[in-house]
KOLTILUM-311667 format. One record per atom (N, C-alpha, C): x, y, z; residue in one letter. Coordinates in steps of 0.02 Angstrom, whole numbers, padded with zeros to 5 digits, always signed. Example, Ala and Ser with C-alpha at 12.3 -4.5 7.8 and 13.67 -1.06 7.14 Angstrom:
% residues 2
+00660-00284+00390a
+00615-00225+00390a
+00660-00165+00390a
+00642-00112+00354s
+00684-00053+00357s
+00645+00002+00394s
***
This chain:
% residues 241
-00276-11475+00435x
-00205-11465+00421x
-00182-11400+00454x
-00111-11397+00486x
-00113-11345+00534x
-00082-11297+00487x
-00102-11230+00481x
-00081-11150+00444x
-00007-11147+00466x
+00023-11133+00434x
+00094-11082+00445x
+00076-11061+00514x
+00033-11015+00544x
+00017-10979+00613x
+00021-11019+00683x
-00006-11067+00626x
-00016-11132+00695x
+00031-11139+00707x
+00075-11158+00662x
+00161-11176+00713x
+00183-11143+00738x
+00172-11089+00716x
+00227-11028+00749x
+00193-11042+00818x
+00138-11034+00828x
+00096-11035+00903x
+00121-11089+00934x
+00148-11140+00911x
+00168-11205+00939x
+00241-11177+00972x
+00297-11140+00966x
+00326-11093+00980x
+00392-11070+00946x
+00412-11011+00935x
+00455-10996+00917x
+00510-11018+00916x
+00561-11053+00967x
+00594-11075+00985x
+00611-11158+00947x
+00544-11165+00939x
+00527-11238+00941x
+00573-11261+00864x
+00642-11293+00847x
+00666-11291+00817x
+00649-11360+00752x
+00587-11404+00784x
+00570-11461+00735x
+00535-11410+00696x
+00477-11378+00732x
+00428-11337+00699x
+00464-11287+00648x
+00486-11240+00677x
+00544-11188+00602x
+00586-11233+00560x
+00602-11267+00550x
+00631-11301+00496x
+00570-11362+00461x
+00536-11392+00492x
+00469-11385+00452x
+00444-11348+00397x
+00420-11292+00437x
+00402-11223+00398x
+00458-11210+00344x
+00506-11190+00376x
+00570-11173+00324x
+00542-11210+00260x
+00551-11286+00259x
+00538-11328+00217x
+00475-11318+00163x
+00436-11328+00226x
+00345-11316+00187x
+00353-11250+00153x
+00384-11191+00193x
+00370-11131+00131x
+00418-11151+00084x
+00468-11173+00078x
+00504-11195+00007x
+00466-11208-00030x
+00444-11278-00022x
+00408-11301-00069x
+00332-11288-00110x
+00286-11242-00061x
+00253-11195-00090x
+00266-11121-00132x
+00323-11095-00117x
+00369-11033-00157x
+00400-11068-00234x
+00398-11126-00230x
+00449-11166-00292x
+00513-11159-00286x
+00541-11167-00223x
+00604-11177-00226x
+00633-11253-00224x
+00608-11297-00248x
+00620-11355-00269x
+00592-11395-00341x
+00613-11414-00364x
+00593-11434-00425x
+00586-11509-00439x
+00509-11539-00472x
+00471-11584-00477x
+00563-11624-00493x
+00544-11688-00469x
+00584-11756-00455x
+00640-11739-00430x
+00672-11687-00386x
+00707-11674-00348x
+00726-11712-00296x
+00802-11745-00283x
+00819-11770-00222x
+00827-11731-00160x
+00782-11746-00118x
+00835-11727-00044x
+00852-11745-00005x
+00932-11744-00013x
+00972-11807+00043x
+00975-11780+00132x
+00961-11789+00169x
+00965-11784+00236x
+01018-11749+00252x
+01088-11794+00235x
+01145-11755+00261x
+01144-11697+00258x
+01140-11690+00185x
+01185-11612+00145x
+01106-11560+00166x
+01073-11593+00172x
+01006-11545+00196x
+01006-11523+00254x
+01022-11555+00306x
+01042-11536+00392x
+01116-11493+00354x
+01179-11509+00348x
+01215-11464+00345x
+01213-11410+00313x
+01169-11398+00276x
+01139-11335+00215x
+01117-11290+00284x
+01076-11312+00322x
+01009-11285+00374x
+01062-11271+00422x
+01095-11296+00429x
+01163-11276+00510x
+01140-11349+00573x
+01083-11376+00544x
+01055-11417+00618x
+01064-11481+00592x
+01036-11534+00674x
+01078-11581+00657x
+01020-11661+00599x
+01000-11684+00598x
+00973-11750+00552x
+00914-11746+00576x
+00888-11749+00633x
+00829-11780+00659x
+00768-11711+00674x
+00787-11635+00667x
+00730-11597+00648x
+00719-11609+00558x
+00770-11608+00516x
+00744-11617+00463x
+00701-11686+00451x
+00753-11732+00475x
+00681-11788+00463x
+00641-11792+00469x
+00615-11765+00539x
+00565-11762+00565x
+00516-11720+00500x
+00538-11660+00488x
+00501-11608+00428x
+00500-11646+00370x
+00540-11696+00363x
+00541-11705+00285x
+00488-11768+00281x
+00459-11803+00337x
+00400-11858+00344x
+00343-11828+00357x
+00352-11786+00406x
+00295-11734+00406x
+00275-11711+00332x
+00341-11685+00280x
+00292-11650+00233x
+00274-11711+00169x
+00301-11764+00186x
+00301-11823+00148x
+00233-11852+00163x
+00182-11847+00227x
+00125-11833+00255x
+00070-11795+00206x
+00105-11752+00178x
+00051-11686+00150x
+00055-11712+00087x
+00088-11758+00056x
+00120-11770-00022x
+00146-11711-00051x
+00175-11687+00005x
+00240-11629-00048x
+00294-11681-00053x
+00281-11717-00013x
+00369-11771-00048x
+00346-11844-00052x
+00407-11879-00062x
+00380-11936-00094x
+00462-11988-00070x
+00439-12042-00036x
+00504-12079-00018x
+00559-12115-00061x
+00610-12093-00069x
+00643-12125-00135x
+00676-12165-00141x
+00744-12167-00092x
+00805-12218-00058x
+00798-12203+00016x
+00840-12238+00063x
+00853-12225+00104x
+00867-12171+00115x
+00849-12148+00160x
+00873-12077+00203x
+00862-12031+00122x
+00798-12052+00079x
+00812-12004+00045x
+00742-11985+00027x
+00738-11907+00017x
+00628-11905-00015x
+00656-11866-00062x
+00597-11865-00138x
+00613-11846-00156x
+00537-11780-00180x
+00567-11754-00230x
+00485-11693-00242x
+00441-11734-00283x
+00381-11737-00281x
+00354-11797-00330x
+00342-11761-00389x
+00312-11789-00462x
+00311-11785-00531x
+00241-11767-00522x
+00188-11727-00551x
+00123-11736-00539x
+00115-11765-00593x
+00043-11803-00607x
+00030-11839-00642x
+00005-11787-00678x
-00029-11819-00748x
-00076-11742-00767x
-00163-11748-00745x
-00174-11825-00734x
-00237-11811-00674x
-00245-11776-00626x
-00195-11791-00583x
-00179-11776-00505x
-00180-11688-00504x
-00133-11660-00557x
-00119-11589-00558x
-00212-11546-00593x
-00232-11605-00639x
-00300-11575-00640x
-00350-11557-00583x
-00342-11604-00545x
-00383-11600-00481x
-00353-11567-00422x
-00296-11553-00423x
-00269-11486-00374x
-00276-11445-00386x
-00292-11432-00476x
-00304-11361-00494x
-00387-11340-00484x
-00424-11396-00485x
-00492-11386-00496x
-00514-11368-00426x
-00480-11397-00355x
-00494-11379-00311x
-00464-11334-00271x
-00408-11317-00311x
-00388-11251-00308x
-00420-11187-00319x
-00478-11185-00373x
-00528-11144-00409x
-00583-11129-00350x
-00597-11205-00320x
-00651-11189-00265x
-00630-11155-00199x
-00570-11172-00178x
-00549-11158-00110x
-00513-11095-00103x
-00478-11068-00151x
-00457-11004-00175x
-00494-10952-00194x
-00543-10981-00226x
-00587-10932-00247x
-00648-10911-00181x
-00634-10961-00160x
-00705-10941-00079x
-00655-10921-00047x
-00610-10896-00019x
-00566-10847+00014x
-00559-10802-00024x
-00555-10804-00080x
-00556-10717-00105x
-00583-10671-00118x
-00667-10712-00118x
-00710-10689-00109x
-00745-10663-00010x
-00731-10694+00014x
-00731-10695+00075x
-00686-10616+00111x
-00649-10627+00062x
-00571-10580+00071x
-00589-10505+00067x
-00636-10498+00005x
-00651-10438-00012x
-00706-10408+00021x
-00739-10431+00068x
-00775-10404+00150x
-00722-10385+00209x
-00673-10434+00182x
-00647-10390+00265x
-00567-10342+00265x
-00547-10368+00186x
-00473-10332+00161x
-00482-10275+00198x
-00425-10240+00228x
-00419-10191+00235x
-00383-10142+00177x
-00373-10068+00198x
-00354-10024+00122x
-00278-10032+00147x
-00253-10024+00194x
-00175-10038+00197x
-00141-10119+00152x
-00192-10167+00172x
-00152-10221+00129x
-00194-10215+00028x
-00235-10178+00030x
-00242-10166-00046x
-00172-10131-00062x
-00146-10092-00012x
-00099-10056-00047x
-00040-10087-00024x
-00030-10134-00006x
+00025-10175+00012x
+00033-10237-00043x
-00015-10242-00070x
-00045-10293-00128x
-00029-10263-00201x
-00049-10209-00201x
-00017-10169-00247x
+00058-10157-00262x
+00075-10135-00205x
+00175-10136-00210x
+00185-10192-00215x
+00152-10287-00197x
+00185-10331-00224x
+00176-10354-00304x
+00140-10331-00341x
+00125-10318-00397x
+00148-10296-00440x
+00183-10214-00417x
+00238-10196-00437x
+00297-10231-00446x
+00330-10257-00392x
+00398-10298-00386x
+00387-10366-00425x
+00319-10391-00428x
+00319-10445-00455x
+00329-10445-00535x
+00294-10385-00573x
+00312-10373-00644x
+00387-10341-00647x
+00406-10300-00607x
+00490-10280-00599x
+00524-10344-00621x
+00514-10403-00592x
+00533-10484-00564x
+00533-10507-00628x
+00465-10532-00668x
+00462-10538-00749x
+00510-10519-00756x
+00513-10443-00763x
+00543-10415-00846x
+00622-10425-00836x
+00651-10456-00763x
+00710-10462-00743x
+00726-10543-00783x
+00677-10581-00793x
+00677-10659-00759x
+00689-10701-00714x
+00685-10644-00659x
+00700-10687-00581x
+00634-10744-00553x
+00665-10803-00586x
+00610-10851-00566x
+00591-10830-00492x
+00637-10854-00454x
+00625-10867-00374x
+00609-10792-00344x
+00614-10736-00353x
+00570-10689-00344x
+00510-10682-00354x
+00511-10696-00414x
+00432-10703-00459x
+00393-10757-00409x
+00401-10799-00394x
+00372-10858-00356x
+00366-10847-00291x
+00411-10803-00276x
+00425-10790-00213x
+00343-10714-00186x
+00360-10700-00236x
+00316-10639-00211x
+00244-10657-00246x
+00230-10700-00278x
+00185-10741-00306x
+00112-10752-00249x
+00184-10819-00185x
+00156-10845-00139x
+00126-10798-00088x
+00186-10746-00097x
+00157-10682-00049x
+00067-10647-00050x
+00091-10634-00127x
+00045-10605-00133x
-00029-10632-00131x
-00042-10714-00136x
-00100-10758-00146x
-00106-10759-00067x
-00072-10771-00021x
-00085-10785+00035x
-00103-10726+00070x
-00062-10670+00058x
-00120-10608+00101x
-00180-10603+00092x
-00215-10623+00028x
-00280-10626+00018x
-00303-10664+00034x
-00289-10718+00035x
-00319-10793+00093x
-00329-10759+00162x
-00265-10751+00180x
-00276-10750+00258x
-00318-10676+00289x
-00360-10636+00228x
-00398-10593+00247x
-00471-10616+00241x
-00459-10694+00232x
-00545-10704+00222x
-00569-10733+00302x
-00528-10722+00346x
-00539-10753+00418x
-00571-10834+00386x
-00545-10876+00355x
-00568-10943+00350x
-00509-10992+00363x
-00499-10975+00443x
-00420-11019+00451x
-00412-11100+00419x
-00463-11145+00399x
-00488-11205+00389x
-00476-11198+00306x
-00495-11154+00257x
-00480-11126+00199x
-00421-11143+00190x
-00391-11104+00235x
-00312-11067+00236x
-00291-11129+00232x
-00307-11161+00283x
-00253-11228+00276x
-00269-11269+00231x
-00312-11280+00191x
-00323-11347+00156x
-00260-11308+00090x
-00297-11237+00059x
-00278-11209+00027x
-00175-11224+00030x
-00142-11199+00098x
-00062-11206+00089x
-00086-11270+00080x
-00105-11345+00092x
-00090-11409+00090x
-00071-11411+00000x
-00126-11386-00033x
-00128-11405-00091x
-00077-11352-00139x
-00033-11305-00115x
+00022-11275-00155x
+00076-11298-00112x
+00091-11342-00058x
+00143-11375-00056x
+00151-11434-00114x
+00092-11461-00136x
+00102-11520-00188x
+00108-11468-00262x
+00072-11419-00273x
+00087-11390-00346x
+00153-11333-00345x
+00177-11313-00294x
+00233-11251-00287x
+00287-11293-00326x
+00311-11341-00328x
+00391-11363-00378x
+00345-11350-00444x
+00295-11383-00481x
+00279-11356-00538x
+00284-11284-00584x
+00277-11264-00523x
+00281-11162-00538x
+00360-11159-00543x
+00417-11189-00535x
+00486-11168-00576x
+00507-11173-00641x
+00450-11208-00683x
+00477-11235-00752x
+00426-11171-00793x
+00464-11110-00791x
+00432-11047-00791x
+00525-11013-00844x
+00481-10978-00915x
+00541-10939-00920x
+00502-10871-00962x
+00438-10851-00937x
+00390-10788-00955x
+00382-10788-01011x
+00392-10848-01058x
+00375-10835-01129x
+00313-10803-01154x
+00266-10822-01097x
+00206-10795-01104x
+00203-10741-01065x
+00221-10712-01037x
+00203-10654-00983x
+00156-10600-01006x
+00106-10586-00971x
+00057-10539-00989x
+00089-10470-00957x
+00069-10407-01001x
+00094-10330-00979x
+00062-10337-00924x
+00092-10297-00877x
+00084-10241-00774x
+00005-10236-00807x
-00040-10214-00878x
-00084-10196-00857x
-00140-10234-00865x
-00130-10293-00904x
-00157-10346-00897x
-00157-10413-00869x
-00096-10413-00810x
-00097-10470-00796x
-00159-10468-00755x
-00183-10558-00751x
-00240-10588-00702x
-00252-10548-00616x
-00181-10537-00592x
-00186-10496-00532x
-00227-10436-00527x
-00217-10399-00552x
-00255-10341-00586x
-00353-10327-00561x
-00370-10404-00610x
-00440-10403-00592x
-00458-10428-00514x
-00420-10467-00505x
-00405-10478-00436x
-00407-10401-00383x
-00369-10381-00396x
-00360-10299-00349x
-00409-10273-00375x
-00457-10252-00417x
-00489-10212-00441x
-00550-10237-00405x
-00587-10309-00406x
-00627-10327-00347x
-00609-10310-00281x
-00560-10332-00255x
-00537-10327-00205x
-00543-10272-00155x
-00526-10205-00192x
-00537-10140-00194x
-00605-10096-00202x
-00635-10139-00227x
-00727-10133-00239x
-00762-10164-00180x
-00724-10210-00140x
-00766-10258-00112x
-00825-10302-00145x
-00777-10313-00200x
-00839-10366-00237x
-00824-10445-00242x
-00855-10464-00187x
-00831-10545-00192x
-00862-10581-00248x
-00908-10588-00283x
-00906-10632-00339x
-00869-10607-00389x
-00851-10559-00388x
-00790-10533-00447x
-00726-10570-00402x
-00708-10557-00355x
-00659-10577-00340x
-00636-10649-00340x
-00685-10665-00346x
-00685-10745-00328x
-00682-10777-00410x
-00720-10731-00456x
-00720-10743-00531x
-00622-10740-00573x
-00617-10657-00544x
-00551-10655-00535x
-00476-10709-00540x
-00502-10730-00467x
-00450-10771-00448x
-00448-10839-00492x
-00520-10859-00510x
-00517-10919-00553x
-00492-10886-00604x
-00499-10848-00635x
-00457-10850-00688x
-00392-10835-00704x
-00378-10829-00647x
-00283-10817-00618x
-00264-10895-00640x
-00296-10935-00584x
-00271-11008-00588x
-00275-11036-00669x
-00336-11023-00684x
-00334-11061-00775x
-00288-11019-00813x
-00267-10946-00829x
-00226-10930-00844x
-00176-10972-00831x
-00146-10974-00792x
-00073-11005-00769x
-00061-11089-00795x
-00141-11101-00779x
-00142-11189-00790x
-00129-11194-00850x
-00137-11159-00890x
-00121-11174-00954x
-00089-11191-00978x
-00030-11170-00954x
+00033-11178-00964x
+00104-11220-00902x
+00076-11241-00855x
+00051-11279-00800x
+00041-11355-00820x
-00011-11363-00853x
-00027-11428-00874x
+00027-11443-00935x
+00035-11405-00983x
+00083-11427-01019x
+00160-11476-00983x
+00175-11408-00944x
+00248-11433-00889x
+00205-11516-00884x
+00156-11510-00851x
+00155-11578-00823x
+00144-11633-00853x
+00120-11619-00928x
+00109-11659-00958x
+00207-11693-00992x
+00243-11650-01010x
+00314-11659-01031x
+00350-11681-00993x
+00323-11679-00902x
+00382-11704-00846x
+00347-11793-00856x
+00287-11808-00885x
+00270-11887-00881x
+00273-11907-00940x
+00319-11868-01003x
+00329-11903-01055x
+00387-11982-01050x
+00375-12030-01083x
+00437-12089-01099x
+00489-12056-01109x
+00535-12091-01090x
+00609-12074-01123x
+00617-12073-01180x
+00597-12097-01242x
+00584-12116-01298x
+00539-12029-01315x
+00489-12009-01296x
+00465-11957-01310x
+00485-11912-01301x
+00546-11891-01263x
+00595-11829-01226x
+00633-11817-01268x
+00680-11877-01300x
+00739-11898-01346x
+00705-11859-01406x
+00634-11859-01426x
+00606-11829-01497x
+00599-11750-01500x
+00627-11713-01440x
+00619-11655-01451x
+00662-11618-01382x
+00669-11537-01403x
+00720-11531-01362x
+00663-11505-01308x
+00712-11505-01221x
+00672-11479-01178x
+00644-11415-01179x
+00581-11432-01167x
+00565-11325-01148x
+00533-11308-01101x
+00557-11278-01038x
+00531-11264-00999x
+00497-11162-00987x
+00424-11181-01017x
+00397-11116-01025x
+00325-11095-00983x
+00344-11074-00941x
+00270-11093-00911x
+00259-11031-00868x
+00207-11021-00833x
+00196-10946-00791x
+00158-10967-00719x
+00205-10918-00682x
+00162-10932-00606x
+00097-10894-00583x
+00055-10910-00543x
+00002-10847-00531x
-00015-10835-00483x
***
């Protein structure tokens, strides 16, 4: 599966490829939300361009199962099942966690401390409730540590599988939020900073089960009956990691 890098290398200019991307990082940041329509038109006129780079992106990412075909000229974000989301998370644990461990041999001290200031902004983000910040600097911050484990093959399986879980991460309102000095990140940087990859790699799994926790719930309430929805009011409470 080709990295974010790869396209860009495919070229700058190249206007199927950036609106692709555009797209793909949406939907790994959570800026779309599970059973979401997206109509073509109003999506090319949103973007400024004309039908046929978005289509092109929106089959392409319909390819990766970040989307899912709904009507005509229409995809939509898919529902995860609560199987499906078990096993993205589980191999999320393996493929995340061997880059972060990987990570903490070759991190340099400028992005520990670049990792750090996103850490900062990201609890700033909490205590604001800026979902799409929070998510936003989320993705940031997971992927600098990927892409320091030189495992470009990682890298990519890894974005494949948070284009399918990134809409899940919006049904977030910090009910649970852990304090700046305990959140999961934390042990994360503290390996990281040691150069200790089985900590780091221990770390990071427990970033993901933290989060899943509350993760699986969302997903379990987005595949309730109509009949089971009607019995209680919505709550969308959940945490990104």
């Amino acid at each position: 599966m080709p990295t974010e890098l790869d396209w860009l290398h495919v070229g700058r200019d190249n206007l199927h490829a950036r609106i692709y991307l555009l797209l793909r990082k949406a939907l790994m940041a959570g800026r779309f939300r599970p059973g979401q329509r997206l109509l073509l038109k109003p999506l090319a006129q949103e973007l400024g361009v004309s039908v046929t780079p978005v289509r092109e992106a929106l089959l392409r990412l319909a390819s990766e199962r970040g989307l899912v075909p709904h009507q005509s000229r229409t995809m939509m974000v898919p529902v995860l099942s609560v199987a499906r989301f078990r096993e993205i998370r589980d191999i999320r644990i393996e493929l995340e966690g061997r880059a972060a461990e990987a990570a903490a041999n070759n991190i340099s001290a400028g992005d520990i401390i670049a990792l750090e200031k996103m850490q900062e902004q990201l609890m700033l983000a909490r205590r604001q409730r800026d979902v799409q910040t929070v998510l936003a600097i989320n993705e940031e911050f997971h992927f600098r540590i990927y892409r320091s484990s030189d495992l470009p093959v990682v890298c990519g399986l890894i974005e494949s599988l948070w284009v399918q879980i990134g809409p899940l991460l919006t049904l977030n309102d910090f009910s649970a939020s852990p304090t700046a000095k305990d959140h999961p990140h934390r042990a994360i940087l503290a390996s990281l900073a040691a150069g200790d990859g089985a900590g780091a790699r221990r770390a990071l799994a427990n970033d993901i089960m933290w989060a899943s926790k509350y993760l699986e719930i969302a997903a379990v309430r987005l595949n309730e009956s109509p009949v089971d929805k009607e019995k209680r009011k919505p709550i969308t409470s959940y945490s990104a990691n």
